[in-house]
N, C-alpha and C positions, 0 to 999 in steps of 0.2 A: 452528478454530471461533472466531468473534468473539467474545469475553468480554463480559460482561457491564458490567466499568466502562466499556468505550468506547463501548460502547451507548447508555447512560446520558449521558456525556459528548456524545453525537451529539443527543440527545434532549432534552439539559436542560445545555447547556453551564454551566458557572459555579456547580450547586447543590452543595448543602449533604447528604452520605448519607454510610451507611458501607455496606461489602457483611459481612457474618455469614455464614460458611458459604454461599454466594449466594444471601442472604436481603438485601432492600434495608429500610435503617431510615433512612426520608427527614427529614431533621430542616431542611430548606427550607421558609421562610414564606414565599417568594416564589413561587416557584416550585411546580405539583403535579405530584404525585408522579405519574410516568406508570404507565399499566394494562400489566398480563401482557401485551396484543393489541398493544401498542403498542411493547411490548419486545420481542416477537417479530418485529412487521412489520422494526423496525429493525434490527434482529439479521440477519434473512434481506438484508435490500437492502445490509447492509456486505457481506455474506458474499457475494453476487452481485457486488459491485464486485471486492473482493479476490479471487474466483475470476477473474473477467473480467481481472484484469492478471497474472495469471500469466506469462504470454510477455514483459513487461517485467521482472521479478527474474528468469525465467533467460536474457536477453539480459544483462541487467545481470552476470550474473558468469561472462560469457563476452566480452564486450567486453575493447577494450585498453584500459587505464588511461589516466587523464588524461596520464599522465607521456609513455607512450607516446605519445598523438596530439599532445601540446605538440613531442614529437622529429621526430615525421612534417610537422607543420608547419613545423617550420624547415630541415628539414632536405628536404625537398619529395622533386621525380623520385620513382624506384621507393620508398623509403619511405614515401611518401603514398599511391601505388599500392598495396601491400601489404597497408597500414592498411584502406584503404577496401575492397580485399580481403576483409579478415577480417572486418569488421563488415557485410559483404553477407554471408557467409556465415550468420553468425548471426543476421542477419535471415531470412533463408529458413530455418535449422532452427528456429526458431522464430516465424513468421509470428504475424501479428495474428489474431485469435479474430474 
C-alpha cells in the first residue's frame, strides 16, 4: 500500500506537514492543504502504477548483474549468447502486463 507521505509528496511536492498517527497537520502557507478525495484519488493512481510495474522488479532480480553483462560484452561469442539467453528467459516468465 502507498503510504500516505508519498502521496502527499506527489500531491504537494515541497510542503510544509507532519503526519501524527496518519493524521496530516499541514502547517503550509503556501501551499493548501489537499482534501480526503484527493488523497484517495492519488493514493489509488500510485498504487495502479506500482501494481502495473510489477513484472519490472521481478525481472530486475532475476536478470544478470551489470558485472555479468560488462563480461559477456567483452568477452562476446557464446557468453553474450548465453547472457541474452537468460534475459529472454526472464522476459517471457515475466512478460509485460
Amino acid at each position: 500500500m502507498i503510504g500516505k507521505h508519498k502521496v502527499l509528496q506527489a500531491l504537494r511536492p515541497n510542503s510544509a506537514y507532519a503526519l501524527i498517527d496518519d493524521a496530516v497537520v499541514w502547517y503550509d502557507k503556501v501551499q493548501s492543504e489537499p482534501t480526503a478525495e484527493e488523497i484517495s484519488a492519488k493514493q489509488a493512481e500510485l498504487q495502479a502504477d506500482y501494481d502495473a510495474k510489477k513484472y519490472q522488479r521481478d525481472r530486475k532480480a532475476e536478470y544478470p548483474n551489470h558485472e555479468d553483462c560488462i563480461h559477456a560484452l567483452l568477452d562476446g561469442g557464446d557468453t553474450l549468447t548465453d547472457l541474452q539467453t537468460k534475459r529472454t528467459a526472464v522476459k517471457e516468465k515475466y512478460p509485460k502486463e
